[in-house]
N, C-alpha and C positions, 0 to 999 in steps of 0.2 A: 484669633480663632480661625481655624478650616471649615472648610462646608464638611457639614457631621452627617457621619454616616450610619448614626445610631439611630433610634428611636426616641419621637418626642416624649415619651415618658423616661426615658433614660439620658436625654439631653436635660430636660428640666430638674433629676434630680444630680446630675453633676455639678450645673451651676447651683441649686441649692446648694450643696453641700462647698463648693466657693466661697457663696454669699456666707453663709456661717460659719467655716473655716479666719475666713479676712473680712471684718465686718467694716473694716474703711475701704476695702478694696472697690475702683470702680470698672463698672466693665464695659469692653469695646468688643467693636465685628459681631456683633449682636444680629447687626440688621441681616448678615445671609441666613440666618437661622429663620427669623419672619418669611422671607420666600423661597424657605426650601417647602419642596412639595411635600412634605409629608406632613412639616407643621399646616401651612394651608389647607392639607386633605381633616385631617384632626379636627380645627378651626370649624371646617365646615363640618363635620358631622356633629358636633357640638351641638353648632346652631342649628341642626335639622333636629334635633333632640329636642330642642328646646320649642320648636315651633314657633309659632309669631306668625304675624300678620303680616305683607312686604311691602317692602317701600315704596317712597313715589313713585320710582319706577315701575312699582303694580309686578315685576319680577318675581315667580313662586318660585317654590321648591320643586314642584312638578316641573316646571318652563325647564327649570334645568337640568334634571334628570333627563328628560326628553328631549333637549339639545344634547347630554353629553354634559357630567361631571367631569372629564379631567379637560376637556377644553377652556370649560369656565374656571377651573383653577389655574389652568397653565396661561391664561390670558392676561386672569390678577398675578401671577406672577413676573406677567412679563412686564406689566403697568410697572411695580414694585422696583423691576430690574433698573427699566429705563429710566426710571425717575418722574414717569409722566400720571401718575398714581392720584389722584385727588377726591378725597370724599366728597357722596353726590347731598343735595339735601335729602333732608330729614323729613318722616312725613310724622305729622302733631298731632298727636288725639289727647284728649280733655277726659279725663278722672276724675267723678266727685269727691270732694272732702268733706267733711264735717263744718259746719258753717257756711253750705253753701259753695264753699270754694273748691276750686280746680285743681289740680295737679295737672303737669303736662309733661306727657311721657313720646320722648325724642323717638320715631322707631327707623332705624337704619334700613338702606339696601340690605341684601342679603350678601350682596358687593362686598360694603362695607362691611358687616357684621362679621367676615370672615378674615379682613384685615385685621380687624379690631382683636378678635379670639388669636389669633397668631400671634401679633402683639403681647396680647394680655399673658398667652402661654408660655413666652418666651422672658415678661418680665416679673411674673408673679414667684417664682421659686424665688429671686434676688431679693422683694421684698418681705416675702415670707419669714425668710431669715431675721426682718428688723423688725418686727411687727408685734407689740405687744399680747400678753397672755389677754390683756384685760378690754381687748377687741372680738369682735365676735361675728361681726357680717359679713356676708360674701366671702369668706374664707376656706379653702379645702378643709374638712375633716372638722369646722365648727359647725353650733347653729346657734338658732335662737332659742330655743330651750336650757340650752349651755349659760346663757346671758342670763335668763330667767332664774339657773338656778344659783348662780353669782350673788346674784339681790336677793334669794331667800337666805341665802348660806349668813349673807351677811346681816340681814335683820336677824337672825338667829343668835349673832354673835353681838347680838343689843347694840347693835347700832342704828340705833331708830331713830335720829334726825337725817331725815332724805334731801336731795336736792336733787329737785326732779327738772331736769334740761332741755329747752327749745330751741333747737337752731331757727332761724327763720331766714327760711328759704335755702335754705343749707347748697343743696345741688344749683339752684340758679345763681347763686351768686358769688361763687368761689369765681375768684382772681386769678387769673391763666400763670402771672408773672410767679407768683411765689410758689404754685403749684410744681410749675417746673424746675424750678430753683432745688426742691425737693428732689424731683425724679432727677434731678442730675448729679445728685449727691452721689450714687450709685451707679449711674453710666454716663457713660461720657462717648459714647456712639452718638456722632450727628445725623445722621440718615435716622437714626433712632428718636429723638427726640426732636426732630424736625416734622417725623409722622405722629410724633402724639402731638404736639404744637398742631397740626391740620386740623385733629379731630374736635382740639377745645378752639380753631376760630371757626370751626363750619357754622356751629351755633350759636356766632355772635363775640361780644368782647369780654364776658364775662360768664361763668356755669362754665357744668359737666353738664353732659345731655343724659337726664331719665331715660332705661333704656337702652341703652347702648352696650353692649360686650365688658369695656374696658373702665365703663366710669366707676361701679362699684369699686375698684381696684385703686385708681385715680383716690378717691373719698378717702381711703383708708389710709393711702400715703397723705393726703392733708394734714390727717388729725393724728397720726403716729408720734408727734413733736408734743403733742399733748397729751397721748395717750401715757407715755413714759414719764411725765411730769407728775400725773395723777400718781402713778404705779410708785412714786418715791414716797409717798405715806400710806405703803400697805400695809404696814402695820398698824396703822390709826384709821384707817381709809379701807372702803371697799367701792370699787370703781366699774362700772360695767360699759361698753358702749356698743352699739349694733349700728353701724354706718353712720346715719347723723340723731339716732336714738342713746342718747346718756343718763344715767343715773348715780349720783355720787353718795354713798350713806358712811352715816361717822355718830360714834357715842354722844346720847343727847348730854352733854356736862359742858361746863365753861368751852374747857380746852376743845370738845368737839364741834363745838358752835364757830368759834375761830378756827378751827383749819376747815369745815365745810365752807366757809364764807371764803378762804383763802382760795378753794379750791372753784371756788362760782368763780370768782377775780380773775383765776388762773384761763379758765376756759375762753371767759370775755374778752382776752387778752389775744391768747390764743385764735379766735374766732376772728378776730376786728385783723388781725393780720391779715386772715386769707380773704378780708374783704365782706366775712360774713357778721352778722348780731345776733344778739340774745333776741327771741319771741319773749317780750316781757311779762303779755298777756297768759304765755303758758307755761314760763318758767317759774318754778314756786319752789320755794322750802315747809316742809310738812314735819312733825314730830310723831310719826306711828303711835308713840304711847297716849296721845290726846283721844277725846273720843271723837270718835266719828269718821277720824284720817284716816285718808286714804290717796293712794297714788296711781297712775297705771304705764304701763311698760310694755311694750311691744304688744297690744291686744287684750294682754293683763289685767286685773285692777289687785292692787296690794294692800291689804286692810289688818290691824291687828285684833287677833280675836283670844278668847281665852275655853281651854279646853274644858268641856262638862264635867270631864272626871276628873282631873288634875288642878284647875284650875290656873294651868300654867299658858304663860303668852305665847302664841306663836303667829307668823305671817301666812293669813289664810291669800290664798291666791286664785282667783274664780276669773271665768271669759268675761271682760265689759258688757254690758249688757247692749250694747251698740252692735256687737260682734254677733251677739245671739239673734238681736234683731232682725240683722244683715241677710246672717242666713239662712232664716225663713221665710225674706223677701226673697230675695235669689231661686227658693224653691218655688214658690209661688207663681214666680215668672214664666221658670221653663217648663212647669206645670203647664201654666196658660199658654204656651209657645208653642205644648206638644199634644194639641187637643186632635191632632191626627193621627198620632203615633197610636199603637197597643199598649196597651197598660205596662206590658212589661220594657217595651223601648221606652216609654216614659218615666219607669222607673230606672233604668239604668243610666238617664240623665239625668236623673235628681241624684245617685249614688254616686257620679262625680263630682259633685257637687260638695254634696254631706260628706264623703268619705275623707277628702282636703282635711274640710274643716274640722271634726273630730280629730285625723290624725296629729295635728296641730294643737288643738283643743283639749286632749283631752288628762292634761300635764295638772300637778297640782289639786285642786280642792274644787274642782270640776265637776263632781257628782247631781248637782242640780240642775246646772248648766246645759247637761248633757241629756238628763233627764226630760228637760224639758223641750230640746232639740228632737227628740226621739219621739216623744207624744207629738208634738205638732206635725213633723214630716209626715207619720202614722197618717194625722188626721187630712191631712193634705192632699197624700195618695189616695188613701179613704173614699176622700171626697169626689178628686176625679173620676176614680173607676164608676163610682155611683151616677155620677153625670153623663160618662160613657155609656152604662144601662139606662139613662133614662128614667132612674131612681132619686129618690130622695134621702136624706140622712149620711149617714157614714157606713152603711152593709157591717154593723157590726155581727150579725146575725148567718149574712150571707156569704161572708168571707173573715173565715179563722185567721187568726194572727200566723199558724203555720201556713196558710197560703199567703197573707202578705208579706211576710218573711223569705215562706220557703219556694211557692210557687212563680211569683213574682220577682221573690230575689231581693228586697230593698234592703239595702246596707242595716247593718241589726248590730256591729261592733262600737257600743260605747264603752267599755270599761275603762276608766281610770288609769294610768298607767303610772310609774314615780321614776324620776331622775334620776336620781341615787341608787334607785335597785338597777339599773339600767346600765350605772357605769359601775358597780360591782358585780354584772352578770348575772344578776338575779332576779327569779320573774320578776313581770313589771308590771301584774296585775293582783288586785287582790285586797284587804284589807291589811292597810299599813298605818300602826301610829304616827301621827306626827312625831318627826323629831323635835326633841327640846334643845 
């Protein structure tokens, strides 16, 4: 390949259109494409989109506007040229989990972040191309609603023995050796896989860094040898996965019992390759038609219920009640945080808050959920501005719901939206039967 003289949106969908063209095809001269300026400039607007906090270096977005974007780009390009390019450390912050426990999320230079987004630009159409239907995370043009509605589709299609999957430690412990082995299936540029090889040992001899531009991408080439595996019992089989989030569902009968088991085996297998195991503690097999089962999935919790007028089965789908929790505490906080602000600045930071969450939330059988999200924020705001007067109560009296609404402005869009109306074009609010 030549230094291109197109656009990276018009570079990336040529070699797509390669990669799916000659699906053994591998590709070289990759690496000018990474420090052509334009992928660089790209890269970097990306990650100014994206925002983030900066790395050890303590290097913003500001520092470098105000030095001069195209110096700081033509400088990472000349690192890149010379060869003398090497990712700086990572600076680690701690994420609660459930249990007590931590997540720890890698956050790069803004340096690095824009190698990385070059990189990732330049090799994401190639694996695009190989990437299962039945993946769902950090992909152009999917999400996680898509995954969510894969597992309703397919509890619909009575297949209600679930096997609900726990990587553990999924990103920390992936094995650099067979990672690569993978990316090289597909290129064979050594400048190329010499700079991904940098970015998994910055962080040691083992893991993808949470975080980082390129690792989502990394994750998904892992498990793509698996994902295809799964995908050969689509006809018995409904398989869904979102990065290192799985759920496998198959007909509760003999034969379904033995290829879900087939397919735990499968994954285990799969898994212990790249160095990772089963969470045994939260991996489980569930039968949706027993009482009381239930599973949850990215946020989710998935429960069989049966309709009042019909009396027919179907997978109700409601926020975890974890999730609900979450973000009532999060309001509560920056509530307390903005006890200087005007009622109405402190509402329009509870509204980015709430608005996330709902737009996320509000998929499925939501209506309680939602319901209840919306009464408590109410009372929340309520409460502050009452505190701000020097009052006591919630000013139910004092202030109309069109002034907390309308004067104030606080986010007021719960309604329900559905999937399915959604990818047939059709509103996606409103009262909808469930489907049988």
């Amino acid at each position: 390949m030549t230094k291109p003289t197109i656009s990276p949106q018009e570079l990336r969908a040529r070699i797509g259109h390669r990669a799916k063209s000659a699906p053994k095809h591998r590709f070289w001269g990759l690496y000018v494409h990474v420090l052509n300026p334009e992928v660089l400039e790209a890269a970097y607007l990306e990650a100014k989109r994206n925002g983030g906090a900066p790395g050890q270096d303590g290097i913003t977005f500001e520092h470098i506007e105000d030095e001069g974007r195209a110096g700081f780009l033509g400088a990472v390009a000349e690192e890149l040229r010379a060869g003398t390019y090497r990712p700086r450390p990572y600076r680690r912050r701690e994420i609660p989990k459930e249990g007590g426990k931590v997540r720890v999320i890698s956050i790069p230079s803004i340096r690095d972040r824009v190698v990385q987004g070059a990189l990732r630009l330049v090799l994401e159409p190639i694996f695009e191309a190989d990437f299962s239907g039945s993946s769902f995370g950090a992909r152009p043009g999917r999400s996680a609603h898509e995954a969510i509605d894969t597992v309703r589709q397919g509890l619909r299609r009575r297949r209600h023995h679930v096997v609900d999957v726990d990587l553990k430690a999924y990103f920390d412990s992936i094995r650099h050796a067979p990672l690569l082995e993978r990316v090289a299936r597909r290129v064979q540029d050594d400048e190329v896989l010499a700079l991904v090889n940098q970015f998994l040992k910055s962080t040691g001899d083992n893991g993808i860094p949470q975080g980082s531009p390129l690792s989502p991408l990394l994750a998904n080439i892992a498990l793509n040898d698996l994902d295809h595996a799964l995908d050969r019992g689509r006809g018995f089989l409904s398989y869904a996965r979102y990065l290192d989030d799985m759920v496998v569902l198959a007909p509760d009968s003999e034969k379904g019992r033995r290829w879900a088991s087939r397919a735990l085996e499968r994954i285990r297998q799969e898994a212990e390759a790249l160095g990772v195991s089963l969470n045994t503690e939260k991996t489980r097999t569930v039968t949706m038609t027993d009482r009381g089962a239930s599973f949850a999935f990215l946020g989710f919790d998935f429960r069989g219920k049966r309709s009042p007028k019909t009396g027919t089965w179907y997978p109700n789908t409601n926020p975890r009640r974890k999730k609900v929790t979450d973000v009532l505490r999060r309001v509560r906080y920056v509530l307390r945080d903005s006890r200087a602000l005007a009622v109405q600045a402190a509402v329009a930071e509870v509204n980015a808050i709430v608005r996330g969450w709902v737009n996320y939330f509000r998929w499925g059988n939501s209506y309680q959920a939602l319901d209840r999200v919306k009464h408590h924020v109410e009372l929340k705001v309520r409460r502050f501005a009452a505190k701000r007067a020097k009052r006591g109560g919630f000013g139910w009296k004092r202030w109309s719901k069109d002034v907390v609404y309308g004067s104030w402005g606080l986010f007021n869009d719960y309604q329900v939206r559905y999937y399915a109306a959604l990818k047939a074009g059709l509103p996606t609010s409103g009262t909808i039967t469930p489907v049988r």
